[in-house]
C-alpha positions as CSV (number, residue, x, y, z in Angstrom):
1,X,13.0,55.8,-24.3
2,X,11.3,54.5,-21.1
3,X,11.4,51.0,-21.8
4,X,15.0,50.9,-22.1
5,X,16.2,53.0,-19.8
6,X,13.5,51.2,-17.1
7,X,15.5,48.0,-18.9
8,X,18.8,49.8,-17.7
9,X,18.1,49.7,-14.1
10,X,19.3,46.1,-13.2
11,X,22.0,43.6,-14.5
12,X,21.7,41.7,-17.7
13,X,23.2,38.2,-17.7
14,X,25.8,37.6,-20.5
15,X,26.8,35.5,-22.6
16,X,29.6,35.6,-21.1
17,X,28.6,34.4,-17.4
18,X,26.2,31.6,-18.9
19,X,29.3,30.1,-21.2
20,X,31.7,29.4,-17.9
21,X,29.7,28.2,-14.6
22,X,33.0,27.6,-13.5
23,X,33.7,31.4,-12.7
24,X,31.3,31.3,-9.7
25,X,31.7,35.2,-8.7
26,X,31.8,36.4,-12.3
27,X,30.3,40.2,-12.9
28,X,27.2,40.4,-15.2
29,X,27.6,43.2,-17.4
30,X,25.1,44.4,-18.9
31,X,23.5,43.3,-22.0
32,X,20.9,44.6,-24.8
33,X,17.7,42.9,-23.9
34,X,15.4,41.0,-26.4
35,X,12.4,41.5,-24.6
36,X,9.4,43.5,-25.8
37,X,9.0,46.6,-23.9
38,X,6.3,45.2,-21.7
39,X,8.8,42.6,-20.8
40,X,11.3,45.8,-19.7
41,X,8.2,47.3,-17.6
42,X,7.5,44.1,-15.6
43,X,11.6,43.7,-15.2
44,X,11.5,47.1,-13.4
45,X,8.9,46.7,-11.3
46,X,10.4,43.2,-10.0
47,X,13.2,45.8,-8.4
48,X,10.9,47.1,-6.2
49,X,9.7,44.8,-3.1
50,X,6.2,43.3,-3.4
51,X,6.1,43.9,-7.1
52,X,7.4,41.6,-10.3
53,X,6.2,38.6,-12.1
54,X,3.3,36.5,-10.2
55,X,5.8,33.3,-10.9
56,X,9.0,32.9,-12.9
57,X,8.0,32.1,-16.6
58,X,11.0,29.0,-17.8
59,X,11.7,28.8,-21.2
60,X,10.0,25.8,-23.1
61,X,12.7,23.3,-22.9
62,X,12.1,22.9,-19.4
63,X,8.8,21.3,-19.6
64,X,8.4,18.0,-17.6
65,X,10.3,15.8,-16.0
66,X,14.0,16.1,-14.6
67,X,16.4,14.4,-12.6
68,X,18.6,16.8,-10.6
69,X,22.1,16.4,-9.7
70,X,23.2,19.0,-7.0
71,X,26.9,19.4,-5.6
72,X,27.8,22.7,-3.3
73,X,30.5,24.0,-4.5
74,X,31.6,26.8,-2.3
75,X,30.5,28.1,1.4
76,X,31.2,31.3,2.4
77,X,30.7,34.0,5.6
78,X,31.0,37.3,4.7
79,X,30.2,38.6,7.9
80,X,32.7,36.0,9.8
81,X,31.2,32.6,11.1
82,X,29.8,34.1,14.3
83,X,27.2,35.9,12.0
84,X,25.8,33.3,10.1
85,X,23.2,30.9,11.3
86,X,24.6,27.7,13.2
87,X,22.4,24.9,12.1
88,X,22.2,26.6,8.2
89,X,26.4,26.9,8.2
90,X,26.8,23.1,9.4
91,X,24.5,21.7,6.9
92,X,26.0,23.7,4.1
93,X,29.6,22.4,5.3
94,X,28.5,19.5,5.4
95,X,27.2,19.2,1.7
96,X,30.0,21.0,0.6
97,X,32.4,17.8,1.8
98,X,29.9,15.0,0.6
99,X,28.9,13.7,-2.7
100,X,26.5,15.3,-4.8
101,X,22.7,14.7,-3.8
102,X,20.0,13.4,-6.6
103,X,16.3,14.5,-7.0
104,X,13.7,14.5,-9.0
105,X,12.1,18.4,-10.3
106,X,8.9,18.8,-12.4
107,X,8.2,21.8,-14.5
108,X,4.4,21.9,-15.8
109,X,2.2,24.6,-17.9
110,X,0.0,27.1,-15.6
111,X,-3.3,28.1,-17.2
112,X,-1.6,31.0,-19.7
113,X,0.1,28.3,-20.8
114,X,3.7,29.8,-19.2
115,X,6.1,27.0,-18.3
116,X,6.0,27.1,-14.2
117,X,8.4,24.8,-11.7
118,X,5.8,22.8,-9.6
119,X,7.3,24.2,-6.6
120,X,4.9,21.7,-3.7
121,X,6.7,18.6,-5.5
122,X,10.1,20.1,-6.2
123,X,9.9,21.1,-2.3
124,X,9.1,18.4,-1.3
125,X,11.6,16.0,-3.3
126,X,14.7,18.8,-3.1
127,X,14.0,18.9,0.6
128,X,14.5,15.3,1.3
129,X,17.5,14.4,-0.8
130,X,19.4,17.4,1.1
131,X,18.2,16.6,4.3
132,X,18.3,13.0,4.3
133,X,14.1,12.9,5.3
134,X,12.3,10.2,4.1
135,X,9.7,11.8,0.8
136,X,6.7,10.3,2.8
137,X,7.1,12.5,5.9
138,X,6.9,15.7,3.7
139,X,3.8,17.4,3.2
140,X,4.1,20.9,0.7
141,X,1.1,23.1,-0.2
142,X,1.2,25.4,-2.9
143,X,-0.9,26.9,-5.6
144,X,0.1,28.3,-8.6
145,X,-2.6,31.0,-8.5
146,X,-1.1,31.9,-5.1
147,X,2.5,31.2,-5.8
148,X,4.4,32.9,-3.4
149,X,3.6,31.3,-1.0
150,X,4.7,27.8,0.1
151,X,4.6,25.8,3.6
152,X,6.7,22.5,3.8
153,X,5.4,20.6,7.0
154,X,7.5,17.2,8.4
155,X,4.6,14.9,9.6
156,X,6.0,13.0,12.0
157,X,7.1,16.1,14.4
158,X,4.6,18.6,13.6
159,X,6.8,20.9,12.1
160,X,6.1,23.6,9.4
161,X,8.2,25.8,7.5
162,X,6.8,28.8,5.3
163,X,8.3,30.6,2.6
164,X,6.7,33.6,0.9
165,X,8.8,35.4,-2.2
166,X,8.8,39.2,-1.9
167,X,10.3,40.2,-5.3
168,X,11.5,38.1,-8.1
169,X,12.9,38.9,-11.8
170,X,14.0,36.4,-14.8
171,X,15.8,36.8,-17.9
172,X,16.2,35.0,-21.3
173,X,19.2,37.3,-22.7
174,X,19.7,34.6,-25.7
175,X,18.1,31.3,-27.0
176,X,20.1,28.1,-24.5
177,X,20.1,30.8,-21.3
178,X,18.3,31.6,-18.6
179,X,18.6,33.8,-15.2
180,X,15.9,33.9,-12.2
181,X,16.7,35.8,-8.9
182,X,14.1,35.2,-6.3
183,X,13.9,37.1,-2.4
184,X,12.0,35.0,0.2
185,X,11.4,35.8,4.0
186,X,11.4,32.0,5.6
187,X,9.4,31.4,8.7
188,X,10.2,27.9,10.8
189,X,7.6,27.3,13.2
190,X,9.1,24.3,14.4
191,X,6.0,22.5,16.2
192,X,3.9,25.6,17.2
193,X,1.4,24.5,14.2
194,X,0.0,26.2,11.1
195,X,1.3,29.6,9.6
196,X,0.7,30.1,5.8
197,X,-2.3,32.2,5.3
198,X,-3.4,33.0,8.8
199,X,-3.0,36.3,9.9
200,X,-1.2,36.3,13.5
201,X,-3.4,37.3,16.7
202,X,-2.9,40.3,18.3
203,X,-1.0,39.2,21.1
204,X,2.5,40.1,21.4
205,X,4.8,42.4,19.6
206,X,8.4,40.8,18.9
207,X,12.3,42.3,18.3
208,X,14.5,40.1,16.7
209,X,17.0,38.7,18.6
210,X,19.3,35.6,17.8
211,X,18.1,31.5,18.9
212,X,20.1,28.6,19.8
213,X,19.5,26.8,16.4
214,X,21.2,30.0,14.6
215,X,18.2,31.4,13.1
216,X,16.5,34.9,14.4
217,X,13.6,34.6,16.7
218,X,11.3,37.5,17.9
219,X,11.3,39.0,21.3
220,X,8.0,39.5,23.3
221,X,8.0,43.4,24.0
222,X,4.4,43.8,24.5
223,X,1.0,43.4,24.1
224,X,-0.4,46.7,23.9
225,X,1.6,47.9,21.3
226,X,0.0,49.0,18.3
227,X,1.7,46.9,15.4
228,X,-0.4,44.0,17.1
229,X,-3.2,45.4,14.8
230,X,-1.5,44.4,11.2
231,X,-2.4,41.5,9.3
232,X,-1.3,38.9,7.1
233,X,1.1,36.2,7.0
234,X,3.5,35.3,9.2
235,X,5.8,35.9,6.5
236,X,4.9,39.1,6.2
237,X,4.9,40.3,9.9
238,X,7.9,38.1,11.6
239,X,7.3,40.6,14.4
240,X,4.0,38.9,15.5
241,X,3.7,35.7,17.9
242,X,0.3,33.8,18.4
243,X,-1.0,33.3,22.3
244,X,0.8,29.8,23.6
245,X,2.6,29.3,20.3
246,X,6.4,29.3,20.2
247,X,7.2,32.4,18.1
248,X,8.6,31.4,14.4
249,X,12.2,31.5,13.6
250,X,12.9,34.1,10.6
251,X,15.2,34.1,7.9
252,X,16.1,36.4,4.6
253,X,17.1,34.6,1.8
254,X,17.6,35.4,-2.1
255,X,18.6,32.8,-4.4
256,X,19.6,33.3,-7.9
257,X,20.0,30.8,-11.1
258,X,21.5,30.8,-14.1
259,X,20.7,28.1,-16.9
260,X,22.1,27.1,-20.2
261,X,21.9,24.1,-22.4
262,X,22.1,23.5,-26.4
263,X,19.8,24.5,-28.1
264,X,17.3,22.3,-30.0
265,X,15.1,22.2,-32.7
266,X,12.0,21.3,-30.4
267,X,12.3,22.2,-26.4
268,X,10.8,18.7,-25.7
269,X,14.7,17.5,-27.8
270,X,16.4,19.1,-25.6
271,X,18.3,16.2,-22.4
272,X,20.3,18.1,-20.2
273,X,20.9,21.9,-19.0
274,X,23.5,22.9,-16.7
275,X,23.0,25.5,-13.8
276,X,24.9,27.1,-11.1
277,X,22.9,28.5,-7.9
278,X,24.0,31.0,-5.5
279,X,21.6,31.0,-2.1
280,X,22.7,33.7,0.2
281,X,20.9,34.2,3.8
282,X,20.7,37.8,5.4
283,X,20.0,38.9,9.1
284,X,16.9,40.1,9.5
285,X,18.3,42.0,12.9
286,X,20.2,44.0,10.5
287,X,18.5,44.5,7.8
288,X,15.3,45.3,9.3
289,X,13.0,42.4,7.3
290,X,13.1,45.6,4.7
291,X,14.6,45.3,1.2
292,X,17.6,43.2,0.9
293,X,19.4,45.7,-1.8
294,X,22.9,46.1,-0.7
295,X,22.9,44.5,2.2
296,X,25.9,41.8,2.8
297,X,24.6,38.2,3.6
298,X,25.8,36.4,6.5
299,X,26.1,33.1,4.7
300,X,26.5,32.3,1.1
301,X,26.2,29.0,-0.9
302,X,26.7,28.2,-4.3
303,X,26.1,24.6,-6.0
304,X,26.5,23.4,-9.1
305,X,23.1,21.7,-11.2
306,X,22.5,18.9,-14.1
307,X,19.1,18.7,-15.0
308,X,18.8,15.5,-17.4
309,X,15.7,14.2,-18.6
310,X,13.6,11.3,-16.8
């Protein structure tokens, strides 16, 4: 009854999709879930913004230590090249014509005992291989009883990047596959200083409009207005600027994986999974900062993965 038809309400990843990575803009149809029906509750939920999972539970096998190969595969503008962000479309150009980049990711057990990515050292390690920044000069906090929320800072300018995931979802629809889809409002703060956590002052009130760089910063509209009176992140109120800061540089992104790998008798057995990952970016200035569902992206880029054991 409920369960199922709350299990109804998004898209199952198939067998089908997981066997051939190489069709990169294959449909998922849908697909009877194994899950228990507590598992099809919490899946529904993660539909709705600010509700799912508190972190994406992997499957066993990927518990430890991995070295990751990562090649882009495909770039894409939906909207036309004008729309997407300048800096975000060179660098994914770029990696789309060079060789593939190599990093290490760690996967460790949270206090339930659920498989969780360590996200501050998978940040931190991802980040530098891709953008060519030396490990030392990369600084990422993170807990994972506060996992949605990660800041990445570069030491040597000051700079600080926050992410904070609004809704996420996972799937195990058969043993040797897995699917996660995560939505993330990004906030670049260049050198204005420290973001995560720290509710902005109640300066100035800010309307999108487009930077430079190719991200979206706020306008200053006024002081006075009564939105200055919210609290929380940055992440969650991109409208907000602190007195003599720069104003952070928004983003809305939603990345989704899919997994496979043989299966094996013990998850520790198993040496290598393949994955294919789809990133796309929205504009903000369009979509409001509201939910992403249905909206086209500006910019979307999809790269191949081989995790093989340390």
């Amino acid at each position: 009854g409920g369960a199922r038809g709350a299990g109804a309400m998004h898209h199952r990843l198939s067998r089908r999709s997981f066997a051939s990575l190489a069709s990169l803009l294959a449909a998922l149809p849908p697909q009877r879930s194994r899950a228990t029906g507590l598992e099809e509750v919490r899946k529904a939920a993660s539909l709705l913004p600010g509700y799912g999972p508190p972190d994406i539970a992997f499957p066993p096998p990927f518990r430890g230590r991995w070295r990751v190969t990562r090649q882009v595969v495909d770039v894409q503008t939906p909207l036309g090249e004008t729309a997407a962000p300048r800096e975000a479309l060179r660098q994914a150009r770029d990696s789309l014509v060079a060789p593939p980049v190599t990093f290490e990711q760690r996967f460790v057990q949270d206090s339930e005992r659920a498989v969780i990515a360590d996200r501050s050292f998978n940040a931190e390690r991802r980040t530098a291989a891709i953008s060519g920044t030396a490990l030392a000069d990369l600084e990422a906090r993170w807990e994972p009883s506060n996992p949605n929320v990660l800041t990445l800072a570069r030491v040597s300018t000051s700079s600080l990047v926050e992410t904070k995931v609004t809704k996420r979802s996972f799937e195990a629809p058969f043993d040797g596959a897995f699917g996660t889809s995560e939505y993330a409002r990004i906030a670049d703060a260049g050198s204005s200083g420290v973001l995560s956590s720290v509710p902005p002052t109640r300066t100035s009130v800010l309307s999108p409009s487009r930077t430079v760089s190719g991200l979206w910063q706020p306008r200053v509209v006024g002081a006075d207005d009564p939105r200055c009176a919210r609290a929380g992140t940055w992440a969650d109120h991109p409208e907000m600027v602190r007195d003599g800061r720069r104003s952070p540089e928004m983003a809305r992104v939603r990345c989704q994986a899919k997994y496979k790998w043989e299966p094996a008798g013990e998850p520790g057995a198993v040496a290598r999974i393949e994955g294919l990952e789809i990133t796309s970016t929205f504009d903000p200035t369009q979509t409001g900062f509201a939910d992403l569902s249905g909206a086209t992206p500006v910019l979307v880029t999809k790269a191949r993965l081989r995790f093989e054991r340390e």
